[in-house]
C-alpha positions in Angstrom: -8.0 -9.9 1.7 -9.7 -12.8 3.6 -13.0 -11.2 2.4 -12.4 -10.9 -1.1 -9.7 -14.5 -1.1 -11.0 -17.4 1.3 -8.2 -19.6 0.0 -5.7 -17.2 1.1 -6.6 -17.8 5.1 -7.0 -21.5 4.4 -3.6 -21.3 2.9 -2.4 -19.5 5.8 -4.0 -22.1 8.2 -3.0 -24.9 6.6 0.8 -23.8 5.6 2.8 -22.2 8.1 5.0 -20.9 5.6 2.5 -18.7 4.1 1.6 -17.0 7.8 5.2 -15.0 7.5 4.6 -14.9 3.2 5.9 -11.2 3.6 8.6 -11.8 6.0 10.1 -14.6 3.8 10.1 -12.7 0.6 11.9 -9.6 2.4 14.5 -11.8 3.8 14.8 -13.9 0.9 13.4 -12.7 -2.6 13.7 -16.4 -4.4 11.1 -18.1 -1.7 8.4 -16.4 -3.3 7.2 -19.4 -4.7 7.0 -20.9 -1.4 5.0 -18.5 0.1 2.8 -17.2 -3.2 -0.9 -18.5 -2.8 -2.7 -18.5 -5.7 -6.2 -17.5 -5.6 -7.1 -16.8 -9.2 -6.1 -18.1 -12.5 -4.1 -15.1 -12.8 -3.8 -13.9 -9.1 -1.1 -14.8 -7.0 -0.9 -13.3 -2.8 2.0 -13.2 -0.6 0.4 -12.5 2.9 1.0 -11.6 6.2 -1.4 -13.5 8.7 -3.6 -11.0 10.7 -3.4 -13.1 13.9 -1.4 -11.7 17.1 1.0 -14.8 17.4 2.5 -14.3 14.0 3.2 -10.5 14.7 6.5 -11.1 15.1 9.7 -9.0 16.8 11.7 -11.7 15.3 12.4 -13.9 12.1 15.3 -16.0 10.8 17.1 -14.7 13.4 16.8 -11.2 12.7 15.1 -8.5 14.0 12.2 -7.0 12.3 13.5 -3.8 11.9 16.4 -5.7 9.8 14.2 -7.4 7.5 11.8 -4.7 6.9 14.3 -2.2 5.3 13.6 0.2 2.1 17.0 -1.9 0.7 15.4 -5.3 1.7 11.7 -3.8 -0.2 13.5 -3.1 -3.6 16.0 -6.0 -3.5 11.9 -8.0 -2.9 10.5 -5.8 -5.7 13.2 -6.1 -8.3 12.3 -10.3 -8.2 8.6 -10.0 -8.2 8.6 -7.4 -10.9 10.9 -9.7 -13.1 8.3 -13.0 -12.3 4.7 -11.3 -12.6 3.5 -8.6 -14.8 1.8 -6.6 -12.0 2.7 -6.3 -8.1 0.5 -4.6 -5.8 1.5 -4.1 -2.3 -0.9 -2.9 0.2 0.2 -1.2 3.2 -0.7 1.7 5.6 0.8 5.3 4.4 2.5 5.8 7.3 5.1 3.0 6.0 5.7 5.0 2.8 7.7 7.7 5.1 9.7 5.3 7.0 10.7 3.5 3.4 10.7 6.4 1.4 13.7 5.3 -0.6 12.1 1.9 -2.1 9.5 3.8 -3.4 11.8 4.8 -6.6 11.1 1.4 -8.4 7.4 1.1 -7.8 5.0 2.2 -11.1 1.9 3.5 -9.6 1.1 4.9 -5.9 -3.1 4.2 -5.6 -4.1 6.5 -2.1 -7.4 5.5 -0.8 -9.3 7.7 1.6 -12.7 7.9 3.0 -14.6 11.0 1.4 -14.9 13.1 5.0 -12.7 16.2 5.5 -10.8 15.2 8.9 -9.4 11.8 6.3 -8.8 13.9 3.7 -6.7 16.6 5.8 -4.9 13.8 7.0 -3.9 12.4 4.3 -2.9 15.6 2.1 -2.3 17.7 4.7 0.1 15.9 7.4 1.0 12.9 5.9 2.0 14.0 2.2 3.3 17.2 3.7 5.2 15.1 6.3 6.8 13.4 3.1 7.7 16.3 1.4 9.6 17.7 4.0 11.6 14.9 4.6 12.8 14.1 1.0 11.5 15.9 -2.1 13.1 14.1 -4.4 11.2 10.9 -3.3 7.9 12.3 -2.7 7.7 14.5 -5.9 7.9 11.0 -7.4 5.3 9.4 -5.2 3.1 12.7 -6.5 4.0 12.2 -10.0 2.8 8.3 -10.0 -0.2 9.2 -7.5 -3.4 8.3 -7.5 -6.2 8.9 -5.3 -9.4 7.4 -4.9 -12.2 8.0 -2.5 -13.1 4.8 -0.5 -16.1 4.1 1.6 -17.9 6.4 -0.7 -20.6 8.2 1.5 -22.9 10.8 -0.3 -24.1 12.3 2.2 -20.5 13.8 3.4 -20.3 17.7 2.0 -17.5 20.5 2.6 -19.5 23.8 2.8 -23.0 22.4 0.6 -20.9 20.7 -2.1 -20.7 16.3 -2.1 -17.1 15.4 -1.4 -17.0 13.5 -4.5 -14.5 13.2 -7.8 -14.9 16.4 -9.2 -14.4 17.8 -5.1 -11.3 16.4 -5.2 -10.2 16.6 -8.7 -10.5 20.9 -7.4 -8.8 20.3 -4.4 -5.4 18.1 -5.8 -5.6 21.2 -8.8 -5.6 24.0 -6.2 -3.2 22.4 -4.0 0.3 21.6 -4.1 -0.9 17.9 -5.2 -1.7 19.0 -8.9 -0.1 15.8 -9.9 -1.9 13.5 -7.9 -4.5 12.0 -10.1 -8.3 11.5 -9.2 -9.2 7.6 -9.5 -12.8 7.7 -8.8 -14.8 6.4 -5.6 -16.0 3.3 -4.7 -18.5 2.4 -2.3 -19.3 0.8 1.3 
């Protein structure tokens, strides 16, 4: 983000409020104007500030693990899908299993993974997998709104002679047990 939005670490410097933007928002949905930075005409952040002091085992008297909750993401979601026309929330996959229930209310699921076999095992092969096993009501619906594309796009990286490209992986979600998972395209270093 910092790349692609200067103003959101100057924000984040300058207002203390928007270091914990993510924090606030789970524990209290209406602050979102408090903590929203706007960086475009028509693109609002909430963020998380990336430095170690703001990593945080505690806030507003709460642990963490109380404020990060799948109930405390949807009761967030429901008020930012009723202010802004799109939300997009960026986070590691391995969160999706531990809040597999919020995922009910979100539209689209966008997977990015590098275009190398050991990433793309991980991803489909444990991580999904992992999913599916746990809940498959949940994670048939994460399939059904999935979509994957390859990031860090590297055409030099092959699976037995053949570029590990689109059309790879549009094969490999179709043979698989991912038939639903869509193929999104690559993009680039």
């Amino acid at each position: 983000q910092s790349v692609l939005f200067p103003n959101l670490t100057s924000a984040e410097r300058e207002f203390t409020n928007t270091q914990v933007g993510v924090y606030t928002v789970l524990n209290n949905p209406d602050m979102v104007e408090d903590v929203l930075v706007v960086v475009e005409d028509n693109l609002g952040l909430i963020g998380m500030s990336r430095e170690d002091k703001y990593y945080l085992n505690r806030f507003a008297d709460k642990s963490i693990d109380e404020i990060v909750t799948s109930h405390k993401i949807l009761g967030a979601l429901g008020v930012l899908k009723g202010l802004f026309d799109v939300v997009i929330i960026d986070y590691p996959i391995d969160y999706i299993e531990k809040y597999l229930e919020s995922t009910i209310i979100i539209d689209k699921f966008v997977i990015c993974v590098e275009n190398s076999i050991p990433m793309l095992e991980n991803i489909l092969n444990i991580r999904l997998r992992n999913m599916f096993t746990s809940s498959d009501v949940y994670t048939r619906s994460i399939y059904d709104k999935s979509g994957l594309i390859l990031n860090k796009f590297n055409k030099s990286s092959t699976y037995r002679r053949q570029v590990i490209d689109s059309r790879f992986i549009e094969g490999l979600l179709r043979n698989q047990l991912y038939g639903d998972i869509q193929d999104l395209g690559e993009v680039g270093y």
